[in-house]
C-alpha positions as CSV (number, residue, x, y, z in Angstrom):
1,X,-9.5,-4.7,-26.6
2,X,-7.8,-1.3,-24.9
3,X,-3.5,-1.5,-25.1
4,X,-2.9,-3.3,-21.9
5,X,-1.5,-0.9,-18.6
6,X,2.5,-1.1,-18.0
7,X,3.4,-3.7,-15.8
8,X,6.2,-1.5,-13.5
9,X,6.9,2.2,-12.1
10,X,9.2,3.9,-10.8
11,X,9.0,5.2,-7.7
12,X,11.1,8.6,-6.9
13,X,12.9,8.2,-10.0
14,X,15.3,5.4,-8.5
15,X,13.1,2.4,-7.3
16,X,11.3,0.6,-10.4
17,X,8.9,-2.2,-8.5
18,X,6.2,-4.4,-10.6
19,X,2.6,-2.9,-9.8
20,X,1.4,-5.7,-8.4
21,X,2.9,-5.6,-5.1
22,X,1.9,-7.5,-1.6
23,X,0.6,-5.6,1.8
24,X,2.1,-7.0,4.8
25,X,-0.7,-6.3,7.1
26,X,-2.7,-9.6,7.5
27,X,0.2,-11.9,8.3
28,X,-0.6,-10.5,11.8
29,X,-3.0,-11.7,14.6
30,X,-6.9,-11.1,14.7
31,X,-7.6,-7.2,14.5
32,X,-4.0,-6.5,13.4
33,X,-2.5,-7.2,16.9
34,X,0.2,-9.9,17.8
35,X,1.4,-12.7,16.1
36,X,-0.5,-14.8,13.3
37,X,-2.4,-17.7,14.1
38,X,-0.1,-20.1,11.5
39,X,3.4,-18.3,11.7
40,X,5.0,-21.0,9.5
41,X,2.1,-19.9,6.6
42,X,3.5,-15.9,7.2
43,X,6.6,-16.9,6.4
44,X,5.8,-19.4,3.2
45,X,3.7,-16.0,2.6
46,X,6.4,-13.9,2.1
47,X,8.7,-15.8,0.7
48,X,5.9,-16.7,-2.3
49,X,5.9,-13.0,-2.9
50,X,9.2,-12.7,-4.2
51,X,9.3,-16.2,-5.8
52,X,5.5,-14.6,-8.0
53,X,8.1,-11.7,-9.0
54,X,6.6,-9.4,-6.3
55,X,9.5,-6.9,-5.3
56,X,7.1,-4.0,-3.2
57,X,6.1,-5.3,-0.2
58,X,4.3,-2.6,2.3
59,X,4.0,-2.6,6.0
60,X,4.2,-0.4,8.8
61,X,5.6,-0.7,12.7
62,X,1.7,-0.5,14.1
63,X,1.1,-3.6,12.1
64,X,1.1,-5.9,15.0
65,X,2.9,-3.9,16.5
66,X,6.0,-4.6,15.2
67,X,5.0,-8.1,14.0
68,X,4.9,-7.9,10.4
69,X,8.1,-6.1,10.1
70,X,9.5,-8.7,12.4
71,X,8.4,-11.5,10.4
72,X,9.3,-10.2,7.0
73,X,12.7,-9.2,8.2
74,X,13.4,-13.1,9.4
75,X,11.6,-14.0,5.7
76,X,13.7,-12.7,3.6
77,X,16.4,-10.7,5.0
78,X,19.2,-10.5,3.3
79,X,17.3,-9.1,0.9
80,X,17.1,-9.4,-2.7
81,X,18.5,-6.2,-5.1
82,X,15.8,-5.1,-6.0
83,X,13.1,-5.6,-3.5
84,X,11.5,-2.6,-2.4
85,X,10.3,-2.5,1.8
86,X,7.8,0.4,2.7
87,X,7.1,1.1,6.1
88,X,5.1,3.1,7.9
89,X,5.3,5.3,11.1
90,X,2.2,7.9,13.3
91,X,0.0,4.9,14.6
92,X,-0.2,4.4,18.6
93,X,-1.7,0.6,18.6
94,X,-3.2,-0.1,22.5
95,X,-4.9,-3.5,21.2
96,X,-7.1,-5.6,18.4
97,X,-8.1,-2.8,15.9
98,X,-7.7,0.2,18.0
99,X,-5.1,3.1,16.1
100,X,-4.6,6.5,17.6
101,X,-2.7,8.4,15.1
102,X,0.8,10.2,16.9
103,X,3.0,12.9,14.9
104,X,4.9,13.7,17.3
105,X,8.7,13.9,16.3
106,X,9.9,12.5,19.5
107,X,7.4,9.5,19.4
108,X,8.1,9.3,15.5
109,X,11.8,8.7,15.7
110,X,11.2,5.9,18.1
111,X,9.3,4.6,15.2
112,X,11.3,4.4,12.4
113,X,14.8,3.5,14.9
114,X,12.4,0.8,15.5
115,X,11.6,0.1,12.3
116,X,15.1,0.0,11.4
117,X,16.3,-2.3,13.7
118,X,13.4,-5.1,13.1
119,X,14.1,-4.4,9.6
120,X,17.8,-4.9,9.7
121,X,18.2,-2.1,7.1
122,X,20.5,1.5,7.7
123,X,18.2,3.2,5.3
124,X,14.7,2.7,4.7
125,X,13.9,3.1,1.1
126,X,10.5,4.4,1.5
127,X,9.2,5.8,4.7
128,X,5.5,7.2,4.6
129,X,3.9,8.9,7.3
130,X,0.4,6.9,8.4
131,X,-1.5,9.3,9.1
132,X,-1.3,13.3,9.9
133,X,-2.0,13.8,13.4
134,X,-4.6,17.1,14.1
135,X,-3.1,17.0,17.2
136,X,0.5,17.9,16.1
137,X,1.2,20.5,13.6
138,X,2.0,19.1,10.4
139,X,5.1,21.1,9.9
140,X,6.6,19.9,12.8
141,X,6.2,16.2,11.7
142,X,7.1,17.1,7.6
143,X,9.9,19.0,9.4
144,X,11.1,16.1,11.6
145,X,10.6,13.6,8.1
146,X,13.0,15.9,6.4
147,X,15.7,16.1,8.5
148,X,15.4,12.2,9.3
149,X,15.9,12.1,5.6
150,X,18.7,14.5,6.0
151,X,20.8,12.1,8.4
152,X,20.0,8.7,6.0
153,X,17.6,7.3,7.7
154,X,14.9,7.1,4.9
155,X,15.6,7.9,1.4
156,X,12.1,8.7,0.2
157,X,9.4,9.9,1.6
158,X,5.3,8.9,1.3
159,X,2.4,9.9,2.8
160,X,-1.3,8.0,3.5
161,X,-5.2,9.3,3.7
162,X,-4.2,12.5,3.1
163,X,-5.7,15.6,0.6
164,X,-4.4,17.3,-1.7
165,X,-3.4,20.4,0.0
166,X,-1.7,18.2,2.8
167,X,0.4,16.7,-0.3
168,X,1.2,20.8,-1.5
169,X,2.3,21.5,2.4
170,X,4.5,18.6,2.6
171,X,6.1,19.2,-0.6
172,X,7.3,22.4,1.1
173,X,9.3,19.9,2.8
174,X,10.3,17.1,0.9
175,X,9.4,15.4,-2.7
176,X,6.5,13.2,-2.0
177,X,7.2,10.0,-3.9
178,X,3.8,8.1,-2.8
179,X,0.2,9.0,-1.3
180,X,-1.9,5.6,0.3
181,X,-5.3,6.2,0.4
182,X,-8.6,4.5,0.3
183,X,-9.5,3.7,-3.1
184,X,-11.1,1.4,-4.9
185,X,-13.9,0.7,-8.0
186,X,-16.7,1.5,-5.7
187,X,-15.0,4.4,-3.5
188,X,-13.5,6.9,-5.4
189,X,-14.0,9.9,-2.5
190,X,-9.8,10.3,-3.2
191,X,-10.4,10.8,-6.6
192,X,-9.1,14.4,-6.8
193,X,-6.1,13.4,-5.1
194,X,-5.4,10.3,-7.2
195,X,-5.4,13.2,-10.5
196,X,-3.3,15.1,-8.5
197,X,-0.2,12.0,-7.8
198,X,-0.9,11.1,-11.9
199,X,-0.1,15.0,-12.7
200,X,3.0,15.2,-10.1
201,X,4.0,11.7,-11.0
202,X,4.0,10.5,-7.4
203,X,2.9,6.8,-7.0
204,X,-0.8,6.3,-5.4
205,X,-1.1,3.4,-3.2
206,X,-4.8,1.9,-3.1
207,X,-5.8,0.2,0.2
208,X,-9.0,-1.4,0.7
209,X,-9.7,-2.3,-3.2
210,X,-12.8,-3.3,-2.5
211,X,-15.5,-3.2,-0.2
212,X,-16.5,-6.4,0.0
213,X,-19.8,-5.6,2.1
214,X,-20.9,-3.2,-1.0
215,X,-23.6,-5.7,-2.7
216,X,-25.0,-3.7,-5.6
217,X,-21.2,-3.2,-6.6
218,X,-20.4,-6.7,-6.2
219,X,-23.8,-7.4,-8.3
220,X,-21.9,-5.6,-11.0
221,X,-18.4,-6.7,-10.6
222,X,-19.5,-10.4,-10.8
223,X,-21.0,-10.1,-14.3
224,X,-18.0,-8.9,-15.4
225,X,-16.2,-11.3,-13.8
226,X,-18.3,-14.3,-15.4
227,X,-17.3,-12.6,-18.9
228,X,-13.7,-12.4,-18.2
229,X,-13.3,-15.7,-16.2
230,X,-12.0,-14.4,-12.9
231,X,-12.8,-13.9,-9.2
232,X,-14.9,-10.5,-8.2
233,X,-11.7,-9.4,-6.7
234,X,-9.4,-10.2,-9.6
235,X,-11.7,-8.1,-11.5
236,X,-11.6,-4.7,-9.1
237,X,-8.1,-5.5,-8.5
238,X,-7.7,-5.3,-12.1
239,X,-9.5,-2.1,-13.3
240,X,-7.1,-0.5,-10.0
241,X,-4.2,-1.3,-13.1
242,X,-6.5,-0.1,-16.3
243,X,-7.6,2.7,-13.8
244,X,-3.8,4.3,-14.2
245,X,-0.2,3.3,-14.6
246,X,0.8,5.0,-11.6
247,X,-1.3,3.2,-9.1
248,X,0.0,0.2,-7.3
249,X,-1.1,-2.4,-5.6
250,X,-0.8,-3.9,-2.3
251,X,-3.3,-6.7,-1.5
252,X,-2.9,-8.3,1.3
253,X,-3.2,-11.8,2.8
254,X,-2.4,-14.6,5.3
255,X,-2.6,-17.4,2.8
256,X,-0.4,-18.5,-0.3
257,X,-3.5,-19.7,-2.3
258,X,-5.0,-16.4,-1.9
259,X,-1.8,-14.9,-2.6
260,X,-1.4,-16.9,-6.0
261,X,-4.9,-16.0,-7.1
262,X,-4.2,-12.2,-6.3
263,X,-1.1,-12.6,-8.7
264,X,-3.4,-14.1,-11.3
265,X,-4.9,-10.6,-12.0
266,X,-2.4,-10.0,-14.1
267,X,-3.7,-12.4,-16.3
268,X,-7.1,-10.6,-16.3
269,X,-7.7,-8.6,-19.1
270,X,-11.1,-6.1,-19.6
271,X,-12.1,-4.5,-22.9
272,X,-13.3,-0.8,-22.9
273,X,-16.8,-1.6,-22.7
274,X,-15.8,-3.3,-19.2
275,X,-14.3,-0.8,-18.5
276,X,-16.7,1.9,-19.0
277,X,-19.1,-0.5,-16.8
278,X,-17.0,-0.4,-14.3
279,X,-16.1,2.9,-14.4
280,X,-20.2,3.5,-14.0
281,X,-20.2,1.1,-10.6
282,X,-19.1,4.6,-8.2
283,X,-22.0,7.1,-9.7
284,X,-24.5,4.2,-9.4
285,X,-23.3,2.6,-5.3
């Protein structure tokens, strides 16, 4: 049996938040847009998190629009100490699972005053940019990020699906404290970029930890998973933990059962001959 991954990090130096965190994004409707069928089961959602010890919750204004941040604000605001909210700000949503990235500054600001007010906060903790827009220069959204950070708006700053030389030109601008990109046990395509957040210290932000359509990698993952007596999911969640201390992670979900059994991977614990298998599951998909 390997020493077991620490539990917590700390993001920008200021923020330490348990690694197993919750994504807001499913407690919207069908294809991210409007409200969730069972509003009542958002809201026990959210307030489970925190009860499970959760304390990094992620969302973003496009997330409904505006729904989850809504929601989350009318869950738990006041909030606790030591509760960390991300948001998010650069997707145009014009319905069910259509995004259209915007970096605009002018269209940005809109976004995080709006953000602020569903919120109810004067200063959001961590504000990462959803996407960079090709059709916007990228210094004039870092340069619009920094001064927001300038007047108080946001105190740190994060980025998502972006490369490594993206992450250099932003830090031009500003310390990046977190990178979101697609990541998981069977996609490492970011893997250069999660080496790079590990050598910089900046937190990297899995989404998508696991294709679920991927059937020779869930073929794997389930033998594993009969060994170690947990779900599939438990186990890819928890080789995201074993895979370094500075990833964390925001699964996400509509349900509290589904929410407690996403907790439950800390309980989960792999040996390095797991590991190695698993660490064999990208080369072989």
């Amino acid at each position: 049996m390997i020493t077991k991954y620490k539990n917590t990090f700390t993001i920008g130096n200021d923020f330490t938040v348990n690694r197993m965190g919750y994504g807001a994004m499913r407690i919207t409707g069908k294809g991210i847009w409007g409200p969730p069928a069972d509003k009542d089961e958002a809201i026990r959602v959210l307030k489970r998190t925190v009860d499970l010890g959760i304390n990094f919750i992620d969302t973003a204004d496009s997330y409904g629009p505006n729904v989850s941040e809504d929601l989350i604000a009318e869950a738990l605001f006041p909030y606790a100490d030591d509760l960390l909210i991300a948001t998010k700000g650069g997707f145009m949503r014009s319905g069910p699972n259509e995004w259209t990235p915007n970096g605009d500054p002018e269209y940005l600001k809109a976004a995080l005053d709006g953000s602020l007010k569903r919120l109810k906060l004067e200063q959001i903790d961590l504000y990462q940019l959803h996407r960079v827009d090709e059709n916007v220069p990228a210094e004039k959204t870092f340069a619009f990020l920094k001064n927001a950070q300038q007047e108080g708006k946001i105190k740190h700053i994060g980025l998502s699906e972006v490369t490594v030389d993206q992450i250099k030109q932003a830090q031009e601008y500003f310390d990046v404290v977190s990178v979101q990109n697609k990541y998981s046990v069977d996609n490492r395509k970011w893997e250069s970029v999660l080496d790079y957040t590990i050598e910089q210290g900046i937190a990297f932000i899995p989404w998508n930890p696991m294709n679920a359509g991927n059937v020779s990698a869930v073929e794997k993952l389930q033998k594993i998973s009969e060994e170690v007596g947990a779900s599939v999911h438990q186990v890819a969640l928890s080789w995201l933990l074993y895979r370094s201390d500075n990833i964390l992670l925001i699964p996400g979900t509509s349900s509290v059962e589904h929410l407690e059994d996403n907790v439950k991977t800390l309980d989960v614990e792999l040996t390095e001959e797991q590991l190695s298998k698993l660490d064999l599951i990208a080369a072989a998909v």
